[in-house]
Structure formats: C-alpha cells, structure tokens
N, C-alpha and C positions, 0 to 999 in steps of 0.2 A: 289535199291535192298534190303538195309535193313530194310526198312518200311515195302517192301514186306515180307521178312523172320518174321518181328513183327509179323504183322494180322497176318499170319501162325500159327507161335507162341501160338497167342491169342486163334487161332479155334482149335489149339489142345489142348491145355488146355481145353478150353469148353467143348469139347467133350469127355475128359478122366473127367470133374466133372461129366459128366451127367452119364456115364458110373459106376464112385464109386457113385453115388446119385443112379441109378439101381439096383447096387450090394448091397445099405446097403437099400433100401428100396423097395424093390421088392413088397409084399403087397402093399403097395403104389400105384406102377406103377400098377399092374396086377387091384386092383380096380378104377384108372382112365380108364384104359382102356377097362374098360366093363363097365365103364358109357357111355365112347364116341360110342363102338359102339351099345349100346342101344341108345342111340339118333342118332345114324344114322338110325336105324330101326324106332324112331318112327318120324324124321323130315320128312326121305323121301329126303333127299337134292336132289337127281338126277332125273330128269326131263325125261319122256316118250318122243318118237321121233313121236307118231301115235294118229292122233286123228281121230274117226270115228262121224261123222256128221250127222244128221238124219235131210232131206227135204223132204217133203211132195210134189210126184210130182219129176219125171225125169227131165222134160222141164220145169220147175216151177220155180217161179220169187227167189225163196229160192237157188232151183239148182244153177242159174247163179250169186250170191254170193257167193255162195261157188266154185264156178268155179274161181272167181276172187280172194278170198281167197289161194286157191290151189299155184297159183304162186309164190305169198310172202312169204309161210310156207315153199316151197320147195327152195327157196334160204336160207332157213335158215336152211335145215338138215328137216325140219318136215315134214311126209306126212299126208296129209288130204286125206282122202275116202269118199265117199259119199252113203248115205244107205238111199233107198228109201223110203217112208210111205207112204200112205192115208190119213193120215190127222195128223195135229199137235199136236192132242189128241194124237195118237199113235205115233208120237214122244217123247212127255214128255212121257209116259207108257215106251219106252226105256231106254228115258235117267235115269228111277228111277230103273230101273230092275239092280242090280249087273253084272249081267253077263251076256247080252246083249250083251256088247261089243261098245256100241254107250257112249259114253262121253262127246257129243254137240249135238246141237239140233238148227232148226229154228222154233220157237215156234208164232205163232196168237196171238196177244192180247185181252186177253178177254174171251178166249175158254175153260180155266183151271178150275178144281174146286179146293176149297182152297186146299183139303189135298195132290193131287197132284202137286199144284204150290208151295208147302211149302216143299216138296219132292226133290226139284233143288234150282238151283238158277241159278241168273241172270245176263249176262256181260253188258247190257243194250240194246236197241233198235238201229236198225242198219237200217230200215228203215219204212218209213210210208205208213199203207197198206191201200188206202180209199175203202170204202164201195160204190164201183162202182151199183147205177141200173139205168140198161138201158131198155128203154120202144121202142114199134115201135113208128117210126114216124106218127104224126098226134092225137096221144093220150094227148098231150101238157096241152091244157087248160082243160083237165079232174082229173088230176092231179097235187094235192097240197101235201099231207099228207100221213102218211103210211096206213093210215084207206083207203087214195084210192085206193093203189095199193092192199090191202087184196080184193077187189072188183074183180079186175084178172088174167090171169093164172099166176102164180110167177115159176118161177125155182130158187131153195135157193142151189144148191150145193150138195154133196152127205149127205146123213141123216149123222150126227154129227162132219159133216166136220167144220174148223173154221166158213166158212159163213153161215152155217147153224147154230152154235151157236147162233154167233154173230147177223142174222134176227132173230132169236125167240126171245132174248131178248130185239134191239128193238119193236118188232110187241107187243112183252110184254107190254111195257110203254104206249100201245096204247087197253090196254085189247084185244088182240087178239092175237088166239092159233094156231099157225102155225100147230101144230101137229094135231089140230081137224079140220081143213078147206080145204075141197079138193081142194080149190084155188091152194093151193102149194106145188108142186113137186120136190120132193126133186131124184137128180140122180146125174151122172158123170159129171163133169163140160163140157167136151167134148159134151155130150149126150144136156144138158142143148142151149149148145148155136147150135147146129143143128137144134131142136125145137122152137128157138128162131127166128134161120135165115128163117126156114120152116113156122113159121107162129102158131107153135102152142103154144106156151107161149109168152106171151102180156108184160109181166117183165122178167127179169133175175137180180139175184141178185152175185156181185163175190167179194170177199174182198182178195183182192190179191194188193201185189204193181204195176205201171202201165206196168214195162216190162215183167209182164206173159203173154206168147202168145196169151190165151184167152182175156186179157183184151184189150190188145195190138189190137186183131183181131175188136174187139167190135167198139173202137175208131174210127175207119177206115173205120167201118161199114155205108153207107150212110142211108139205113132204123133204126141204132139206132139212139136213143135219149138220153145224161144222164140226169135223173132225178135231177132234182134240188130242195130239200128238205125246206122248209118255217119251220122258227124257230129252224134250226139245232143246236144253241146254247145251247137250252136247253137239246137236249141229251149228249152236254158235260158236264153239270153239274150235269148230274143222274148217268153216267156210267163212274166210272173213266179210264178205260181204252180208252175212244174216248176220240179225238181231231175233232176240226174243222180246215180245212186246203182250201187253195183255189189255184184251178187250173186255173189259169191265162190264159186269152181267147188266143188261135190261138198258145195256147205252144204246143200242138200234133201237128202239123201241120200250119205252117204260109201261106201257099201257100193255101192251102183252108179255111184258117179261123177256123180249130177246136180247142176247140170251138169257137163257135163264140161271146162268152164272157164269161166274169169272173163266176166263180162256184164254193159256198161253199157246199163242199162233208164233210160230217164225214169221219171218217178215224181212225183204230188202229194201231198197230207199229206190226213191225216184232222184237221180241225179240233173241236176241243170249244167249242161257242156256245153263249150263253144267252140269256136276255132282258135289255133293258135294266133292267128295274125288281127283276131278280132281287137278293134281300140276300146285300151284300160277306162276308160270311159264309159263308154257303151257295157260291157262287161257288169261295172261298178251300178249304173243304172236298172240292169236287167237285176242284181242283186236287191237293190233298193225297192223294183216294182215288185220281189219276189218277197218280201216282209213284208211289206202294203198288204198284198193278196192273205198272206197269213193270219196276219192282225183283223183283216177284214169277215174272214170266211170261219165256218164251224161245222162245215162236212168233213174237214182232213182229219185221217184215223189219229187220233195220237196224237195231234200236233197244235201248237198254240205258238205265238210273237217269238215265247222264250227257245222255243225247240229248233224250229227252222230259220231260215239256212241256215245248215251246219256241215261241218267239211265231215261226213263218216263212212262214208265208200272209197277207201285211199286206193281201191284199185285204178282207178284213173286220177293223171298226175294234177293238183290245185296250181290256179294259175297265179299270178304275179297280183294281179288284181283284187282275185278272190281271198289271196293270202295278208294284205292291205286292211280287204273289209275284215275280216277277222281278228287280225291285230290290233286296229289303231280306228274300226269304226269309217263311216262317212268323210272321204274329206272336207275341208271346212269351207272350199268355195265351192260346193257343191249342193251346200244348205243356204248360201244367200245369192250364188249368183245364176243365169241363166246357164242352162248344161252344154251348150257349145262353148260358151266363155268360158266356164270351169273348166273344162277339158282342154280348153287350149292353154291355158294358166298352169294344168297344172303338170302339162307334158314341158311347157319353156321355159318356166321360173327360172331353171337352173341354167338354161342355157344363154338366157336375157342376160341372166346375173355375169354369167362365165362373158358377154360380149363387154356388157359395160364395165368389166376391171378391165379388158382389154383397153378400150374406149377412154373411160375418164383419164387415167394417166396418160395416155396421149393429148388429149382436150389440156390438161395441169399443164402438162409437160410443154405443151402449146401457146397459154396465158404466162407461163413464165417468162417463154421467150420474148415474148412480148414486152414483157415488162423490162426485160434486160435492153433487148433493141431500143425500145424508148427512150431507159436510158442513157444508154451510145447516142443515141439522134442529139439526144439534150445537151451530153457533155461536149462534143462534136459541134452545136453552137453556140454552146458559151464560150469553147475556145476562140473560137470565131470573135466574139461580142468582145473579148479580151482584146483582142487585136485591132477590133472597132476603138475601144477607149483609148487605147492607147495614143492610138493617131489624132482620135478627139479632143485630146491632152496636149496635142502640139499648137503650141499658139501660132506656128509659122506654117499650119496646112493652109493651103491652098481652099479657098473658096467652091471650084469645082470638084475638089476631093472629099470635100466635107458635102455637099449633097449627095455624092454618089454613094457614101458609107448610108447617107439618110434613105438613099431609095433603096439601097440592101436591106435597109435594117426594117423598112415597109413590106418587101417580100416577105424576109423572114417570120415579122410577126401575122401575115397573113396566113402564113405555111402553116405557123406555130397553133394560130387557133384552129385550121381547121384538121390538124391530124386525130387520126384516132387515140385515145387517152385510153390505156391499160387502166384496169382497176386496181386501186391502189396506188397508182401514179396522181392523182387529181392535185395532190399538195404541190409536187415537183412542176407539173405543171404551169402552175398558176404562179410559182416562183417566178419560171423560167419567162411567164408574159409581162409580170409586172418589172423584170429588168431590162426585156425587150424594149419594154414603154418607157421606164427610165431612161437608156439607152437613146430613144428615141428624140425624146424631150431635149436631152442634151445637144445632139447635133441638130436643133430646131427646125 
C-alpha cells in the first residue's frame, strides 16, 4: 500500500510541476501548441475511411478486383465504391481532376501520355493484361506478323480505348497507321466481338486480363483462334511497358485441350494509381487488400501471392508509400493495431517524438529549479533559525521576546510542513522540521 501511496505521490508531484512550468511559462506552452497543431494540419495524420475507384467497364476484369478488394477494406472500417469509365484514359483524367472525387484508379499499361502519367502515381501492377488476338478459324498458316493481320478486318476496341492505344502503337513498329486503314474498326468491345462471332471482322484485338467476359467468351469460342505472334521478344524490348508471358497449353480448359499448346502472347499489366495527395495509409491498405485478393483468387492470367503487386510499369512515377511496401513490407502497427490508429502513429511518432525533447527539458529544466528554489527557501530559514538561537541563548531576553521568537518559529514550522517538497529534497526536508522542532522546544 505504500509504494502505491509513493507513485501517487510521484504523479502529483509531476503534475502540480507541469502545472507551475504552465503558469510561469505560458508563452512557451501557447507556442508549442500552435506548432503542434499546425503540424497536425499539415501531416494529415488521420486517415480517410472512403476510397472511390475508377474501372473501365461494369463487368470488366478491373470491376472483379475491385469487387475482391471491397471485402478486405470492409473488414477493416474502409469503404470502397466503384465508379465506372470508358476507358483507363478517363480514369487517370479522374484520378488527376481535384474534385472528381475518384482517388484510385485501374489504369492499362501503356495507354498514358507522359504529362498525365506524371499527374498520379503508382501502387504497382496487380495483374497482367495480355494482348489477346483472335483470328477465325482456318486463317492459321496466313498468319505470321502484324503486317498480316493489317491485311484484314481488325476490331481494335472503342477509338482510344487502352487496346486501341496499345494496337496503334504496336501496328506503329510495323509502319502502319491504324487510323489511316479502313482495315480497322474501332467500336464497343461488346459490338466488336458480335461482328466477330457474325462473321464480319476476321481479327479482334482485346487487351484485357483473361477473366473479362469478353475474353473469357473468346477462349471458349470453337471458331476462335489466338494468334500466336513470331518474334514477340522483340516488341518487349521497343515498348517498355510489354512483357512477354506464356500461356501454358490446355490451362483454359484441360478437358478440351485449350490451348492446345504453349503460347507466347505479349501482354501489359494492369496498374493500381492513386492520387498524389491520397493518405500513405490508405495507399498502404489498398496494397494490402490488393495481395488478399491475389492469394485469394485463381482466375488472374499468370499471377499468384508471389507475382503481385509488383512496381513493373515504371511509366507512371511509384509512390512514397508504394515504395515502403516494397522495401520494408507492412508497417508493424498496422499488423496489430486498428488502421486509424496505425496511421495516425505512424504519420506522428516522429513529430510527438520531436515535441517531447522539446518538452522534457523544459519539465528537467523546471524540477531542477525547483529543487534549487527549495533550497534557497530552506537556507533562507535557517539563517533566520540562527538568529532565533542566538537570542534563545541570551539568558537576559526579555520574557515577551522569547514568546514572539516561539510564535515565529509556530508559523514557520507550519509554512515548512506545508510547502511543496521537490523530489529529492524529502531528506533536507525533514532536517529542516526536526530543527524547526528543536528550535521550538527550546524557546518552550
């Protein structure tokens, strides 16, 4: 019980310093505290609960990420919404607008021009979109090159849609201009592959990952064929944004053999981007829901825990956050504590830290004075007490001088017990009462 009554002790003390360190430095406190909460203003420490996502496409292989995303955010307090586009052009054109209201985005690799891809940034590629074309059946050995398919009817996807980018630029490497060649029709991907099934376009082009419905549909299609590209290597070393990837025979379909062998497809990534101004928090989390979904799901072409996210579309600049998870993994209070608290922990650590060296040496510096003052109080009256004895001493004082010293020396030990006692003073103290009381006893 009286260890307990000590630390008592201890915190009221502490608390009646802080309090005369308040009272004698007020200025002080008043400008610590409109440091701190201008750095609260300009950290930001507290983290949004809402992030709205922009996918190109209702039913779109983008949608069903972010459908898988949804669950994990929402176990954790955050909602995700989903905001539909046209194309992943007009998503980044969102994510760059202030007041949109979109703060994430599933962006095409490859589709951006620089001053817009410089406009975001990026959490890294979450999966790999190949560059699916499918040809009717029987057109096989007519077909090697992209200079053959410019030969007939192409469908590229709606005009400046990702795969519409993305064929103009390779048909580009091959000097030919999509845009000048009625070979190719550019419409609605739906539109595209009706024409396709109907008989009236001989190619279709879709750069989509393999679970969009269209592509999905294509697969499955017995009159398709995918094109299988001679020299694909080389378009990965012209176009940084392609990869070469291969679809491994009879993985759509084991029971019928699709395909029915190995198939190297080019292929871009599907990028996850946010806003610049979006909280490293929130950021960090979208990351975390975006490995969940990975680990979870077994429709992504090529993709498994180990692959995604990964930073490899460096045409859009990685962000501060993104570059964190990469490095150094999950922060640590983000695995045990709630995701508001972590994120406000882990934007102020440094700046609590940066308050309280201000802070404690001032409190030290405070408790010392204390201690010094005390001691002045003390020696201050014992000189006093000296000058008491002395006169105590004289056997020819006077009767009413010898009471009056007794009623001083009654204040004083009144005063004495009840001042505040610095810590560390308690010995000096208690000297200073029991001479008081000596003192006392004397002049009876």
């Amino acid at each position: 019980m009286a260890e307990k009554n000590y630390f008592l002790l201890v915190a009221r003390d502490e608390l009646g310093a802080l309090r005369e360190l308040f009272s004698k430095n007020k200025l002080i406190f008043l400008l610590v505290l409109s440091v701190f909460i201008g750095g609260l203003y300009f950290i930001d420490p507290i983290p949004g609960k809402k992030i709205l996502i922009a996918t190109s496409g209702v039913d779109s292989a983008y949608a069903l990420i972010a459908k898988d995303q949804q669950a994990y955010l929402s176990n954790q307090g955050i909602g995700l919404s989903i905001k539909e586009t046209i194309s992943s052009i007009q998503s980044a054109q969102l994510l760059a607008i202030a007041d949109s209201g979109v703060n994430a985005a599933f962006i095409q690799g490859g589709v951006l021009d620089k001053a817009l891809a410089q406009s975001i940034q990026s959490l890294g590629s979450v999966a790999y979109e190949p560059v699916w074309i499918f040809h009717q059946k029987g057109l096989e050995k007519r077909l090697d090159r992209f200079k053959d398919l410019a030969k007939l009817r192409v469908g590229t996807g709606p005009k400046e849609s990702g795969t519409w980018v993305i064929a103009r630029q390779l048909f580009a490497l091959n000097n030919i201009d999509i845009d000048r060649s009625e070979n190719f029709k550019a419409d609605s991907y739906d539109n595209n592959l009706v024409d396709f099934l109907n008989g009236k376009l001989d190619v279709l082009i879709n750069v989509n990952p393999q679970i969009d419905p269209v592509v999905n549909r294509l697969l499955h299609e017995p009159t398709a064929v995918i094109f299988e590209l001679t020299h694909a290597l080389a378009y990965d070393k012209n176009l940084p944004f392609v990869n070469v990837v291969t679809l491994p025979a009879s993985s759509i379909d084991i029971a019928n053999q699709i395909p029915p062998k190995d198939i190297s497809l080019l292929a871009t990534t599907t990028t996850l981007a946010v806003r610049k101004d979006m909280h490293d928090s929130l950021q960090m989390m979208l990351l975390m829901a975006t490995k969940d979904a990975q680990r979870l799901t077994k429709n992504q072409f090529s993709s498994n825990e180990d692959k995604f996210p990964a930073y490899l579309d460096t045409t859009i600049p990685i962000s501060k956050a993104a570059t964190q998870y990469y490095d150094y993994g999950i922060p640590q209070t983000m695995r045990y504590l709630p995701f508001w608290l972590a994120g406000f922990i882990d934007r102020m650590w440094i700046f609590i830290l940066s308050l309280f060296a201000i802070l404690y040496p001032l409190s030290y510096l405070n408790m010392n004075l204390r201690a010094i003052r005390f001691k002045l109080s003390a020696e201050k009256i014992q000189r006093q007490l000296l000058e008491y004895e002395k006169c105590l001493g004289d056997k020819t004082l006077a009767k009413e001088a010898v009471a009056s010293i007794a009623k001083s020396l009654d204040g004083l030990l009144i005063s004495t017990r009840n001042q505040r006692v610095p810590m560390g003073c308690e010995t000096a103290h208690f000297e200073l009462i029991s001479v008081l009381e000596d003192l006392r006893a004397k002049a009876g």
